[in-house]
PDB file of N, CA, C and O in Angstrom:
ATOM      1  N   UNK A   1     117.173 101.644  70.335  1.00  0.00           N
ATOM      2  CA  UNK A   1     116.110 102.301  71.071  1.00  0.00           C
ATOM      3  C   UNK A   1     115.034 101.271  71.388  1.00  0.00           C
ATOM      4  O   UNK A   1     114.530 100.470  70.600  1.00  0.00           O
ATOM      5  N   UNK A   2     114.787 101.425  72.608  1.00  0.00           N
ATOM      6  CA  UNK A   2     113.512  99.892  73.339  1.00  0.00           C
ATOM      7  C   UNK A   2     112.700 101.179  73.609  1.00  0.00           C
ATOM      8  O   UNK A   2     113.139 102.282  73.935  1.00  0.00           O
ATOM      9  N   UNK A   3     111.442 100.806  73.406  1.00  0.00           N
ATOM     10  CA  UNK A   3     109.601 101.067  74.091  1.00  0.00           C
ATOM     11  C   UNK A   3     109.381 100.044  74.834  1.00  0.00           C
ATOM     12  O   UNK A   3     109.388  98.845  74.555  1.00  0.00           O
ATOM     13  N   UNK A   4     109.142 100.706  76.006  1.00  0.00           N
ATOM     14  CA  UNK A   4     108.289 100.332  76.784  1.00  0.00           C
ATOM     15  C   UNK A   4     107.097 100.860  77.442  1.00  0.00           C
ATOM     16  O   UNK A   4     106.479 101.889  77.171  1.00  0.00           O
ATOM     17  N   UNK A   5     106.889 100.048  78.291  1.00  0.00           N
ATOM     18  CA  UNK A   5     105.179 100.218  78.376  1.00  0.00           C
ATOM     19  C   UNK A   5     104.478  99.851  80.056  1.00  0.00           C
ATOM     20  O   UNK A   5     104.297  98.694  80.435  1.00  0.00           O
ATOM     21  N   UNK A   6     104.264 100.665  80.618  1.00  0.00           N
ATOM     22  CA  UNK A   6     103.807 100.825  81.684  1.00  0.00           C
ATOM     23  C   UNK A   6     102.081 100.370  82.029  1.00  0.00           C
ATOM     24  O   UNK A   6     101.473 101.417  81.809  1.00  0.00           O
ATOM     25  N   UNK A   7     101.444  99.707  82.297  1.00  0.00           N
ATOM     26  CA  UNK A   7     100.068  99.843  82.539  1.00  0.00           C
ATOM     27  C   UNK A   7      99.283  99.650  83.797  1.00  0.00           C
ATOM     28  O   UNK A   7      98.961  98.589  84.330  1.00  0.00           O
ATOM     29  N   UNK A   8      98.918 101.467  84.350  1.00  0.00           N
ATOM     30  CA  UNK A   8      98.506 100.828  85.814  1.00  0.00           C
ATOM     31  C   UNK A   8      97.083 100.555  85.890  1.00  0.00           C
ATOM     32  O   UNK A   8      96.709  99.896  84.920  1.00  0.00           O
ATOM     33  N   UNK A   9      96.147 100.843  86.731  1.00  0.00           N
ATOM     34  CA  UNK A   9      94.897 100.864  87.044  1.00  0.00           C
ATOM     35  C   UNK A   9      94.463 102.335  86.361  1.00  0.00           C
ATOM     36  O   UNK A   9      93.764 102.317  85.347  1.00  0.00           O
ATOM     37  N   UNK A  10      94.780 103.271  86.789  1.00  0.00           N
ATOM     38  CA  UNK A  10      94.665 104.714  86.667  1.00  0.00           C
ATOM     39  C   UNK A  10      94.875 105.456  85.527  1.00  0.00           C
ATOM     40  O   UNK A  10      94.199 106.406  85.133  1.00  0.00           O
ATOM     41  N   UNK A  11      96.171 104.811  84.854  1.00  0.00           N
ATOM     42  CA  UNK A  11      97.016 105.384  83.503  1.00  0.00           C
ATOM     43  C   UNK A  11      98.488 104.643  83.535  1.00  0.00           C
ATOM     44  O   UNK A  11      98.855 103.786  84.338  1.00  0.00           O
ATOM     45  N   UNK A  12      99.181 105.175  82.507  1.00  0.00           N
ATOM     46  CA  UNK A  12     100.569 104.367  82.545  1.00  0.00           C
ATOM     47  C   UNK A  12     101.210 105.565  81.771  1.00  0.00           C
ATOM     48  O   UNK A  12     101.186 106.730  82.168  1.00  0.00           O
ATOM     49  N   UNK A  13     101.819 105.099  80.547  1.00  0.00           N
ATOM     50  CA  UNK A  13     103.002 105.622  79.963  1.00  0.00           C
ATOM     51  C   UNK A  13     103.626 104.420  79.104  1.00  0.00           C
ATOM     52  O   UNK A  13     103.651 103.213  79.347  1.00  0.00           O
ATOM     53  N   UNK A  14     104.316 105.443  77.592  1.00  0.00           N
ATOM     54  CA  UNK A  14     105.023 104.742  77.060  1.00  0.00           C
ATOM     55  C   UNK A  14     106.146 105.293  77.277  1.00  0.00           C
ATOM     56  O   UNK A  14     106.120 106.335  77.933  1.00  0.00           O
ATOM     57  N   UNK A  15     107.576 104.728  76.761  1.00  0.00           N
ATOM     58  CA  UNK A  15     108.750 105.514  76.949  1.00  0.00           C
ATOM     59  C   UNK A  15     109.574 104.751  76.276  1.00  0.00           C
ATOM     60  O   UNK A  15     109.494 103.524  76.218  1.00  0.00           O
ATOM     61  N   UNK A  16     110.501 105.519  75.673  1.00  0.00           N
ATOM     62  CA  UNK A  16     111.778 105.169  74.758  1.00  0.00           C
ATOM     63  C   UNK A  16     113.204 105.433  75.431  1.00  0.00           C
ATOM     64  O   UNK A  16     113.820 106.479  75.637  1.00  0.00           O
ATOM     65  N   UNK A  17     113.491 104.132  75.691  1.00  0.00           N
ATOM     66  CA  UNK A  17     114.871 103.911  76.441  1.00  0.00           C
ATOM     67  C   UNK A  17     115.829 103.782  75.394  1.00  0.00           C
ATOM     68  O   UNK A  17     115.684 103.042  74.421  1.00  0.00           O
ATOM     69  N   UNK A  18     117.185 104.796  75.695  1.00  0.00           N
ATOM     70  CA  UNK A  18     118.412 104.037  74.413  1.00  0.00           C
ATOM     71  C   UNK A  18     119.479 104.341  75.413  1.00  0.00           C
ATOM     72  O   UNK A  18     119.743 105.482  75.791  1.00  0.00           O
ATOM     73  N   UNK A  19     120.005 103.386  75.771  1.00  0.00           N
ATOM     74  CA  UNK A  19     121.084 102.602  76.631  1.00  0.00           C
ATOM     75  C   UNK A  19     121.026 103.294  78.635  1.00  0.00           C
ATOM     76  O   UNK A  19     121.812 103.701  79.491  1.00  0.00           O
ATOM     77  N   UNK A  20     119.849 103.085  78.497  1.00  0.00           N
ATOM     78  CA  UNK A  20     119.382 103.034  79.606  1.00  0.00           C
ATOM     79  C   UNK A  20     118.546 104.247  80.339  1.00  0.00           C
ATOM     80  O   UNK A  20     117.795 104.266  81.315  1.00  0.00           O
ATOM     81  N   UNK A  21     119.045 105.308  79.375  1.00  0.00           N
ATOM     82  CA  UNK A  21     117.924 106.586  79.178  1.00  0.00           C
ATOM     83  C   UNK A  21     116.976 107.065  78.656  1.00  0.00           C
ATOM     84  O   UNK A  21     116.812 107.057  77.436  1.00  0.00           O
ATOM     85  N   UNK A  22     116.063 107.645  79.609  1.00  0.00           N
ATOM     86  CA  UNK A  22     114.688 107.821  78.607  1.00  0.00           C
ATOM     87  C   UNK A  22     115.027 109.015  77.767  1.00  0.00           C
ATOM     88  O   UNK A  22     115.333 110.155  78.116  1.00  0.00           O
ATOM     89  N   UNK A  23     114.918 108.565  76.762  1.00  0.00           N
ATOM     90  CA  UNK A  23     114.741 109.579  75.354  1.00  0.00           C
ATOM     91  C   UNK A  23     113.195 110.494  75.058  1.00  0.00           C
ATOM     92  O   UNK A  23     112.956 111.428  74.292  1.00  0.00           O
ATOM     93  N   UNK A  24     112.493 109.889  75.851  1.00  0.00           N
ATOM     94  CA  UNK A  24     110.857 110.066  75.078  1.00  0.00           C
ATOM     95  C   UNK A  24     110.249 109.581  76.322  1.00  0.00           C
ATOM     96  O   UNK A  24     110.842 108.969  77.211  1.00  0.00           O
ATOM     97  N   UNK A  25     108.776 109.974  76.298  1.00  0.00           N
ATOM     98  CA  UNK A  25     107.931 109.374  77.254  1.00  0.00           C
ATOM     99  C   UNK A  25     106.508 109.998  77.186  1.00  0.00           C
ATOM    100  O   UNK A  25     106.466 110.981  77.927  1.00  0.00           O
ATOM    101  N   UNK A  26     105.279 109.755  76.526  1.00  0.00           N
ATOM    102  CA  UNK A  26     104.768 109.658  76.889  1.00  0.00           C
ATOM    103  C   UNK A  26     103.097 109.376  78.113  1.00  0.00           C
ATOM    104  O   UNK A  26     102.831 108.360  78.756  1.00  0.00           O
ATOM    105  N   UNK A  27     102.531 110.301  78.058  1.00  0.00           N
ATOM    106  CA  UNK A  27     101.487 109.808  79.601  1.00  0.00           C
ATOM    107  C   UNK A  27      99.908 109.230  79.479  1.00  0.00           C
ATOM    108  O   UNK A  27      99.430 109.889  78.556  1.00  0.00           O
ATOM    109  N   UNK A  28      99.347 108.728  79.751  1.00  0.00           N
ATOM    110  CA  UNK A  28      97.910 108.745  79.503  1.00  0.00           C
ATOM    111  C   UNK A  28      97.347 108.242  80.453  1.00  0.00           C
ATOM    112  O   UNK A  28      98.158 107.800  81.267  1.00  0.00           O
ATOM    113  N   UNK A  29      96.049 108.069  80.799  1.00  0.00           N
ATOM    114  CA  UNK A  29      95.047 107.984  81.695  1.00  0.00           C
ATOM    115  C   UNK A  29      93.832 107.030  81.164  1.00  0.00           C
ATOM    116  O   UNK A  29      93.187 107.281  80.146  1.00  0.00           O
ATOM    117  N   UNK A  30      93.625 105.941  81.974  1.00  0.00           N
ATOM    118  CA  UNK A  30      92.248 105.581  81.311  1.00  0.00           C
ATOM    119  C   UNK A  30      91.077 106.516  82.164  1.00  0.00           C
ATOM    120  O   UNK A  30      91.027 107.048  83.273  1.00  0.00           O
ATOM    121  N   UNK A  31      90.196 106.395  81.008  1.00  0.00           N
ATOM    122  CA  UNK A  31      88.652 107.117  81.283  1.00  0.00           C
ATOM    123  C   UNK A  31      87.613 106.020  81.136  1.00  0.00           C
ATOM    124  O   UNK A  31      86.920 105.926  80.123  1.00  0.00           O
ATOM    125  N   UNK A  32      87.539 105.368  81.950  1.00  0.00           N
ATOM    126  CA  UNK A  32      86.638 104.140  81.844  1.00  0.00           C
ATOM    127  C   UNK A  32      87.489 102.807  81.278  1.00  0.00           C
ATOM    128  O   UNK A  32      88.642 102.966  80.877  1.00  0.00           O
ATOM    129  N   UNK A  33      86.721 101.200  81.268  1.00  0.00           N
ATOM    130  CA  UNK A  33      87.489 100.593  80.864  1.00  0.00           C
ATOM    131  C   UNK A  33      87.864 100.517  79.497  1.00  0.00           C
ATOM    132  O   UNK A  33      88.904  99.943  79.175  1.00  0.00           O
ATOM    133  N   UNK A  34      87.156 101.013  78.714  1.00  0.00           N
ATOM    134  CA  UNK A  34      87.546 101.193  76.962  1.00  0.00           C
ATOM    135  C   UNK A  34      87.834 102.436  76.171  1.00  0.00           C
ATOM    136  O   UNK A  34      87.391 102.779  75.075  1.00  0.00           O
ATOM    137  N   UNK A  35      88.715 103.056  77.017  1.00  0.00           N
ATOM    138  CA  UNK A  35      89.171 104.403  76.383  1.00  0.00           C
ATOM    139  C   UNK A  35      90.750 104.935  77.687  1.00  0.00           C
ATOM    140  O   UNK A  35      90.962 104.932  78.899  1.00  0.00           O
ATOM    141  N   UNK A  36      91.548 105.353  76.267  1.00  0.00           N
ATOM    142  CA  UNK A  36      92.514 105.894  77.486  1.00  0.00           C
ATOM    143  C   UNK A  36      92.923 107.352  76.692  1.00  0.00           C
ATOM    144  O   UNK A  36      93.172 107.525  75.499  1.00  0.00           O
ATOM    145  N   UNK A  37      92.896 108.258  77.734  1.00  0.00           N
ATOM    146  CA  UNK A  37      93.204 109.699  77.025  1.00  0.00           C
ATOM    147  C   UNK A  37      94.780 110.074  76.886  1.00  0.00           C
ATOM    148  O   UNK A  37      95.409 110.171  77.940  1.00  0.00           O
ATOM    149  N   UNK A  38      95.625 110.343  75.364  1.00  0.00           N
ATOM    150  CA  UNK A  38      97.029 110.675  76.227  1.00  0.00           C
ATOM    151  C   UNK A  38      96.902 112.174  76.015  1.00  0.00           C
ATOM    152  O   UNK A  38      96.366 112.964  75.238  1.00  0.00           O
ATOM    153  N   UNK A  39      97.968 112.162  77.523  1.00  0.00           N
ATOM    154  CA  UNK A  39      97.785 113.387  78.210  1.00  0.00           C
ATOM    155  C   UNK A  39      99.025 114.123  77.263  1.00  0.00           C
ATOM    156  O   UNK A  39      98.972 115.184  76.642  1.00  0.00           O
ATOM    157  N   UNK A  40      99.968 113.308  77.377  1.00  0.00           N
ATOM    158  CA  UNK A  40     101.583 114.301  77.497  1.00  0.00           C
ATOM    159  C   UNK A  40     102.253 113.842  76.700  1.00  0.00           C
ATOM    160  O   UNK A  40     102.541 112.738  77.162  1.00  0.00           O
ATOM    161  N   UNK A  41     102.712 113.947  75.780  1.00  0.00           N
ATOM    162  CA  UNK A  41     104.256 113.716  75.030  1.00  0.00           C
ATOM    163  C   UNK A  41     105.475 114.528  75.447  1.00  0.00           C
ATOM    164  O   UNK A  41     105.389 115.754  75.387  1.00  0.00           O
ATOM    165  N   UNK A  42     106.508 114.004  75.830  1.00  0.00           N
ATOM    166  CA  UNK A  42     107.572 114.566  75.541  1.00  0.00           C
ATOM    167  C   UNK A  42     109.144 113.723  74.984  1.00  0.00           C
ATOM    168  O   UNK A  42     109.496 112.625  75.415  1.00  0.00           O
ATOM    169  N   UNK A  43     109.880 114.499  74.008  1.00  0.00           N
ATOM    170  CA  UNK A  43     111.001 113.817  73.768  1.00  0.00           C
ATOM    171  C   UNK A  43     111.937 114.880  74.318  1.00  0.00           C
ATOM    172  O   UNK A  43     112.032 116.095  74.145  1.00  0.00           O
ATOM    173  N   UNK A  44     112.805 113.695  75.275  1.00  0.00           N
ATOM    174  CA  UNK A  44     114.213 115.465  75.500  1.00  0.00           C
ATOM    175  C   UNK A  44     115.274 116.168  74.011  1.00  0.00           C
ATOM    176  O   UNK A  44     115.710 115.645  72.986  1.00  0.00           O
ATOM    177  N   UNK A  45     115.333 117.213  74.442  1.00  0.00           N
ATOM    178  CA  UNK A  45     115.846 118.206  73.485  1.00  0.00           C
ATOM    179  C   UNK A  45     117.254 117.052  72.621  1.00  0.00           C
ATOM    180  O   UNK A  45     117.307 117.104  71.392  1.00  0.00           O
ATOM    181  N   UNK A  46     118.229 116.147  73.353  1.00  0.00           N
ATOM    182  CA  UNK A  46     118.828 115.400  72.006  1.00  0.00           C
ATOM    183  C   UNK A  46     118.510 114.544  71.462  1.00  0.00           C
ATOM    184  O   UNK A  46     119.316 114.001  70.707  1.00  0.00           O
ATOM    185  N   UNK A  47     117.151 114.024  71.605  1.00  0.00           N
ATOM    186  CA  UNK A  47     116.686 112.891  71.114  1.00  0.00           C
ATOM    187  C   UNK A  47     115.502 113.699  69.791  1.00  0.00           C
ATOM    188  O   UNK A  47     114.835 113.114  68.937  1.00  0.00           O
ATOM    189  N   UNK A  48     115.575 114.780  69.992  1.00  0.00           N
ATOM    190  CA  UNK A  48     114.333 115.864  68.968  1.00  0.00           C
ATOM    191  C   UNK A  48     115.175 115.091  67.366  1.00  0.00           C
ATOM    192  O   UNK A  48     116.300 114.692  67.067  1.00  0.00           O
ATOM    193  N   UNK A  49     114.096 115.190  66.827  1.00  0.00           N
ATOM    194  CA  UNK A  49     113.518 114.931  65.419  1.00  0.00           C
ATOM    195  C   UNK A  49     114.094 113.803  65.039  1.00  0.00           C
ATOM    196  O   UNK A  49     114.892 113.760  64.102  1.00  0.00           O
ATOM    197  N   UNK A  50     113.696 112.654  65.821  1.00  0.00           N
ATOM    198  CA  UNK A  50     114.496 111.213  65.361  1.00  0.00           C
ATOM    199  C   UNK A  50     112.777 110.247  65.775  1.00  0.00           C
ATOM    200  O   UNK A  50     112.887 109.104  66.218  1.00  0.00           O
ATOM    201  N   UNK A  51     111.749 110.680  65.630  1.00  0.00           N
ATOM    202  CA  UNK A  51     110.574 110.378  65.264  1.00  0.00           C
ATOM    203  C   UNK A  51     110.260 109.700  66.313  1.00  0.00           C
ATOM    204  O   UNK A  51     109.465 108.765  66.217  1.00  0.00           O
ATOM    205  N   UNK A  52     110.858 110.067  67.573  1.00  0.00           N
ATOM    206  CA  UNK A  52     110.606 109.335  68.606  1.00  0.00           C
ATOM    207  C   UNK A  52     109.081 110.094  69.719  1.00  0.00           C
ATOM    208  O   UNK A  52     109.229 109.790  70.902  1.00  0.00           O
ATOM    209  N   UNK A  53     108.314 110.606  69.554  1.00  0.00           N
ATOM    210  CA  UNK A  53     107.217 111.144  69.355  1.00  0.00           C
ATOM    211  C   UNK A  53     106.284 110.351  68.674  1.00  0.00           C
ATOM    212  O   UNK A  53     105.168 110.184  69.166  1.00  0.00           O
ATOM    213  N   UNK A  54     106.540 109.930  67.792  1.00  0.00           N
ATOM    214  CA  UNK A  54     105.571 109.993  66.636  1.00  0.00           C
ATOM    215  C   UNK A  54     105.557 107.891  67.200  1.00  0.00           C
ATOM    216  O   UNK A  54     104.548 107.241  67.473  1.00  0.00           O
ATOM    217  N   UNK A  55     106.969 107.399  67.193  1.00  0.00           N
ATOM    218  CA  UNK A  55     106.378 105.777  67.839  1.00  0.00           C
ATOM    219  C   UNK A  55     105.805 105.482  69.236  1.00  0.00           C
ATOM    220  O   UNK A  55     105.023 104.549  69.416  1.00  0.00           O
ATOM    221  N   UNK A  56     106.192 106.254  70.162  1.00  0.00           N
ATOM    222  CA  UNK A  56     105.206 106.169  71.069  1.00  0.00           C
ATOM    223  C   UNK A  56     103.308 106.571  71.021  1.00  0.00           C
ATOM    224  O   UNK A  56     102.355 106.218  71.716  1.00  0.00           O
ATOM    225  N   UNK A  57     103.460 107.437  69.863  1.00  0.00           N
ATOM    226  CA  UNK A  57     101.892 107.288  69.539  1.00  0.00           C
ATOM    227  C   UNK A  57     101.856 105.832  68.893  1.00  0.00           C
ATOM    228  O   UNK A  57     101.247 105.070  69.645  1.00  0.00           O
ATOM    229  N   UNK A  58     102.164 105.410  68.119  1.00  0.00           N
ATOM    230  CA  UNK A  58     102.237 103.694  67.100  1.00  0.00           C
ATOM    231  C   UNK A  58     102.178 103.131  68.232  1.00  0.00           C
ATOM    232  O   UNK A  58     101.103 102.534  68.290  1.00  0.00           O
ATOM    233  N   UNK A  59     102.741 103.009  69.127  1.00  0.00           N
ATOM    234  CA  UNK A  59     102.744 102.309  69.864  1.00  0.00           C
ATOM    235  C   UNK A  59     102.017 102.009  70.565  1.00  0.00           C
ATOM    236  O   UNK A  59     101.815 100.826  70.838  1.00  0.00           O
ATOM    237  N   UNK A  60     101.133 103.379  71.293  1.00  0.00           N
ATOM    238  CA  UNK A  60      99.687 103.211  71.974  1.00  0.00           C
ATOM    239  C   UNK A  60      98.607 102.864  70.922  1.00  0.00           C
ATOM    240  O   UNK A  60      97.474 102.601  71.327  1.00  0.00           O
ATOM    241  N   UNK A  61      98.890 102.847  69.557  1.00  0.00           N
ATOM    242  CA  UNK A  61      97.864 102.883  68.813  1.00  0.00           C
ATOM    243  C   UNK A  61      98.081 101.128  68.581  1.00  0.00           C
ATOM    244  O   UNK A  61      97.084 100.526  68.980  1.00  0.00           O
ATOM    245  N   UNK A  62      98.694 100.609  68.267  1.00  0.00           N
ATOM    246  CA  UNK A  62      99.605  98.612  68.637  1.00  0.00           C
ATOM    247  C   UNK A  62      98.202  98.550  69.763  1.00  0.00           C
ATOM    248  O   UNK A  62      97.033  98.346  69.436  1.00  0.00           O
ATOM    249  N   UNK A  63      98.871  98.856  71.509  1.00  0.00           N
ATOM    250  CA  UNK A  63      98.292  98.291  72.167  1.00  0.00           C
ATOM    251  C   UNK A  63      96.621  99.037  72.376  1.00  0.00           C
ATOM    252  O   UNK A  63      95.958  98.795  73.384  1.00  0.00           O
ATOM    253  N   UNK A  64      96.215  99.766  71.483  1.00  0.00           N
ATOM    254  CA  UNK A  64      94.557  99.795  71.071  1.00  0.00           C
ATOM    255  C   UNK A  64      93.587  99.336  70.778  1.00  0.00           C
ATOM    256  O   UNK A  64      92.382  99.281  71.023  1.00  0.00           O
ATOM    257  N   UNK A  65      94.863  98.770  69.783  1.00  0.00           N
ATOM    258  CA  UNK A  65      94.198  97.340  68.809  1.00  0.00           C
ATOM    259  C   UNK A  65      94.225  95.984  69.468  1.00  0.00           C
ATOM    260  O   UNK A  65      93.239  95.247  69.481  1.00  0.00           O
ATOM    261  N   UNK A  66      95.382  95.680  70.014  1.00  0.00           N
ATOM    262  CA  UNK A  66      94.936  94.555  70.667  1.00  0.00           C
ATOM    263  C   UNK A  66      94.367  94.244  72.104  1.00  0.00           C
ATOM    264  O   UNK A  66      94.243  93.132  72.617  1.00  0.00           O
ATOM    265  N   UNK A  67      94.003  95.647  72.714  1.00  0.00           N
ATOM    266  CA  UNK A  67      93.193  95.440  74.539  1.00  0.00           C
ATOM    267  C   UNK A  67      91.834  96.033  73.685  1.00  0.00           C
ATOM    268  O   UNK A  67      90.974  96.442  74.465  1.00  0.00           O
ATOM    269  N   UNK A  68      91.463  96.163  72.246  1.00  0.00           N
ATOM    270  CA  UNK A  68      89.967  96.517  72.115  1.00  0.00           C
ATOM    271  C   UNK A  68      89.647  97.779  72.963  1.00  0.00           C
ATOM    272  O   UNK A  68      88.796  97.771  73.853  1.00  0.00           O
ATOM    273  N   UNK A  69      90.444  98.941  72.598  1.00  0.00           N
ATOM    274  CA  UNK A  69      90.318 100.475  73.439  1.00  0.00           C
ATOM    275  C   UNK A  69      90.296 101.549  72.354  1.00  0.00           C
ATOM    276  O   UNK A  69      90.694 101.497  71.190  1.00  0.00           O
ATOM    277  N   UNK A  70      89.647 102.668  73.139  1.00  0.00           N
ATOM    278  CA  UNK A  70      89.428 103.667  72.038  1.00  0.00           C
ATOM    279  C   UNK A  70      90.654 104.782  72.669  1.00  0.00           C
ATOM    280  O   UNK A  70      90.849 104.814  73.884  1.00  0.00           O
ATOM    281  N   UNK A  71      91.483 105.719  71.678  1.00  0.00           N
ATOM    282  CA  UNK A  71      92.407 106.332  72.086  1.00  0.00           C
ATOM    283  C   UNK A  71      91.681 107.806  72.119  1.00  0.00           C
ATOM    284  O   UNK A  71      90.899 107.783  71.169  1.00  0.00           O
ATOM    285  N   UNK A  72      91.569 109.259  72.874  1.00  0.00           N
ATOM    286  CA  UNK A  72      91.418 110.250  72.776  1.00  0.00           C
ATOM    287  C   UNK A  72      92.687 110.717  73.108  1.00  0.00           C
ATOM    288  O   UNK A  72      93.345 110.302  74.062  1.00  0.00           O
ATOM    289  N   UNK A  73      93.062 111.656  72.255  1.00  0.00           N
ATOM    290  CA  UNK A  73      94.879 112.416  72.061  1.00  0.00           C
ATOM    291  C   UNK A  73      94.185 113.880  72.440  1.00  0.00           C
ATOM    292  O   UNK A  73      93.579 114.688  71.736  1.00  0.00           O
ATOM    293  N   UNK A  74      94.481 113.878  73.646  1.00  0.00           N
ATOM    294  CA  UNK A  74      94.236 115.439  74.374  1.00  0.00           C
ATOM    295  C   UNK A  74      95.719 116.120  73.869  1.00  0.00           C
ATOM    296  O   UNK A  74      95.774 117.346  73.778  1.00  0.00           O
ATOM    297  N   UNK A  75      96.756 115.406  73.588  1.00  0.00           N
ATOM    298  CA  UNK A  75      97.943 116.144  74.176  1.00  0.00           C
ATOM    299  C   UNK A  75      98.299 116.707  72.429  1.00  0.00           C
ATOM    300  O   UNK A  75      97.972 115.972  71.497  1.00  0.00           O
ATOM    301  N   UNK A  76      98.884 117.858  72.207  1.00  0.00           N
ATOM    302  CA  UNK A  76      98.219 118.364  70.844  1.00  0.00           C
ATOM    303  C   UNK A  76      99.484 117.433  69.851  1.00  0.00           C
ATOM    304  O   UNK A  76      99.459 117.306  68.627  1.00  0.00           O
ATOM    305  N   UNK A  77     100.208 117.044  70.511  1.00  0.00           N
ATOM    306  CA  UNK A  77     101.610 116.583  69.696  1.00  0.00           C
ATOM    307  C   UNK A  77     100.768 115.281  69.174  1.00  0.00           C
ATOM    308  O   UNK A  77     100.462 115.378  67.986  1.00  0.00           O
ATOM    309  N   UNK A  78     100.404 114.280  69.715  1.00  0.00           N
ATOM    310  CA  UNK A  78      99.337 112.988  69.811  1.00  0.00           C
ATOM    311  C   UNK A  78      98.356 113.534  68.579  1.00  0.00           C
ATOM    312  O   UNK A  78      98.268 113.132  67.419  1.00  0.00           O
ATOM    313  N   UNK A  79      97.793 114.390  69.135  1.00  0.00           N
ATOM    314  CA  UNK A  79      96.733 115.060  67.461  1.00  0.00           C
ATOM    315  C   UNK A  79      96.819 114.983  66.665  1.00  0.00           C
ATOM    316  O   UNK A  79      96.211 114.194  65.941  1.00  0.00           O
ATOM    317  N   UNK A  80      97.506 115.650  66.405  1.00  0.00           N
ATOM    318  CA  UNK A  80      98.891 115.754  65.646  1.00  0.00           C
ATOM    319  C   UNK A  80      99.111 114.616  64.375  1.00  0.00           C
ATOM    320  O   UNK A  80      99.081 114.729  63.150  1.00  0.00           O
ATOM    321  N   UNK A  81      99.334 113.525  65.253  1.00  0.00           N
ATOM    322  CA  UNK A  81      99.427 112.433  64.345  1.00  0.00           C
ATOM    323  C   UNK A  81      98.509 112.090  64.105  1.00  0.00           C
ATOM    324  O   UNK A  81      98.141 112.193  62.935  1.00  0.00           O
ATOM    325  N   UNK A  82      97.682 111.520  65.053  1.00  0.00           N
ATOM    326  CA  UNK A  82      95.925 111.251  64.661  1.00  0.00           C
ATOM    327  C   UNK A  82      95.674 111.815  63.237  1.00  0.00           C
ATOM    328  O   UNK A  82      95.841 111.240  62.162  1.00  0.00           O
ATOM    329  N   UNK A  83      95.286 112.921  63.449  1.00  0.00           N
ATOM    330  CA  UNK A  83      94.970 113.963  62.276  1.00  0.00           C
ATOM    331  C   UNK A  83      95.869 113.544  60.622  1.00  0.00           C
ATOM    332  O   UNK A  83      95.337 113.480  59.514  1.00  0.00           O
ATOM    333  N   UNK A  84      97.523 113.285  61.005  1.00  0.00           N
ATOM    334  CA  UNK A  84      97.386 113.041  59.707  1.00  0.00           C
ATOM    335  C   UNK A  84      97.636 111.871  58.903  1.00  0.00           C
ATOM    336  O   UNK A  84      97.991 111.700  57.737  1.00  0.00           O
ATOM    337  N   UNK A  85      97.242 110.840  60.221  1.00  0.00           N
ATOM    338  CA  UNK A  85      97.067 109.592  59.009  1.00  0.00           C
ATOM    339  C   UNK A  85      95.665 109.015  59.310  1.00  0.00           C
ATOM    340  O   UNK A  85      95.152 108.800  60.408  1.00  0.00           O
ATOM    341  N   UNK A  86      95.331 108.880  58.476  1.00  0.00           N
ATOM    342  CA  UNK A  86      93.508 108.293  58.766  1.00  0.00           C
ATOM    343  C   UNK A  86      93.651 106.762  58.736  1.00  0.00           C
ATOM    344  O   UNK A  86      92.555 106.210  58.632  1.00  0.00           O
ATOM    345  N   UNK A  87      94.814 105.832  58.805  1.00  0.00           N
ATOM    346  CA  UNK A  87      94.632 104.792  59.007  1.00  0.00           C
ATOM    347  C   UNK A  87      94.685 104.569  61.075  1.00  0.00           C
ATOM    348  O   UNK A  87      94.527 103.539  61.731  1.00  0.00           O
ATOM    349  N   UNK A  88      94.886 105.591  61.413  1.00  0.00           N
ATOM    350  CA  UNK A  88      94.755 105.329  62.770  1.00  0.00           C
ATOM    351  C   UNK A  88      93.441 105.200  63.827  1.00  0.00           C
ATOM    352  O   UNK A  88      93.240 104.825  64.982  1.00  0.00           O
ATOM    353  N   UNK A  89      92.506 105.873  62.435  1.00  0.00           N
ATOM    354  CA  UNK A  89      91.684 106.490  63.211  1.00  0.00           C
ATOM    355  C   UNK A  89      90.143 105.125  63.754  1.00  0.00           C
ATOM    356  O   UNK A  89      89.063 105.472  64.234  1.00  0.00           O
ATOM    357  N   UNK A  90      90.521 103.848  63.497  1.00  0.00           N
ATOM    358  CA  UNK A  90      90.132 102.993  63.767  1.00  0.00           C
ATOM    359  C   UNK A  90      89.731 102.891  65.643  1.00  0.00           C
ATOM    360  O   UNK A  90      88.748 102.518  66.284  1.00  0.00           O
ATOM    361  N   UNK A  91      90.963 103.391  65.961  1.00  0.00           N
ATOM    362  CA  UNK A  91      91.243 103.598  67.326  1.00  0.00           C
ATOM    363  C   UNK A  91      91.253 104.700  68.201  1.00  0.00           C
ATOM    364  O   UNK A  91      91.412 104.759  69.420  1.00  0.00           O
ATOM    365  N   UNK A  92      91.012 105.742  67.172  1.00  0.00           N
ATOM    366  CA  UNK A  92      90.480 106.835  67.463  1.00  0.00           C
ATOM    367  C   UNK A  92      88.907 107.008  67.970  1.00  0.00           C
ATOM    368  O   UNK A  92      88.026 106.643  67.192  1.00  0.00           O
ATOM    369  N   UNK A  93      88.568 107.521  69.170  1.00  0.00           N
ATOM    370  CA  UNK A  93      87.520 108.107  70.279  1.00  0.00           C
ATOM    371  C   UNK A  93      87.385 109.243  69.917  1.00  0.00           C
ATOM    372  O   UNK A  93      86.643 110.004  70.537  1.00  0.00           O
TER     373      UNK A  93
END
């Protein structure tokens, strides 16, 4: 399974490719230059409960830390995690 990572002007997306299909994906939006809101999670129904959700948040929370951005998790799955590890919340908005 590869993450990747989209980044436009507007918003991007993460997404989890495994052999050439997206498994997972991800949406968010920046709100100014030091904050990006994610909007959307989704994993498709055969890729469910293989924690592929949960690394595309790690993953936006990776590139948080190193572009110096604050994350707001509108999308309740994103919360979700926020909420239950407090080592994230560094990057938490």
């Amino acid at each position: 399974m590869k993450i990747e990572h989209l980044n436009e002007n507007k918003g991007g997306y993460f997404k989890a490719v495994n052999e050439g299909k997206i498994a997972a994906m991800m949406n968010y939006a920046w709100a100014g230059p030091v904050k990006i809101v994610i909007e959307h999670t989704e994993v498709k129904p055969d890729y469910s409960g293989q924690g592929l959700g949960k690394a595309l948040v790690l993953a936006a929370v990776d590139y948080a830390r190193e572009q110096k951005v604050k994350i707001l998790p509108l999308c309740p799955f994103a919360k979700s995690i926020f909420n239950k590890d407090d080592r994230l919340n560094d990057v938490l908005f």
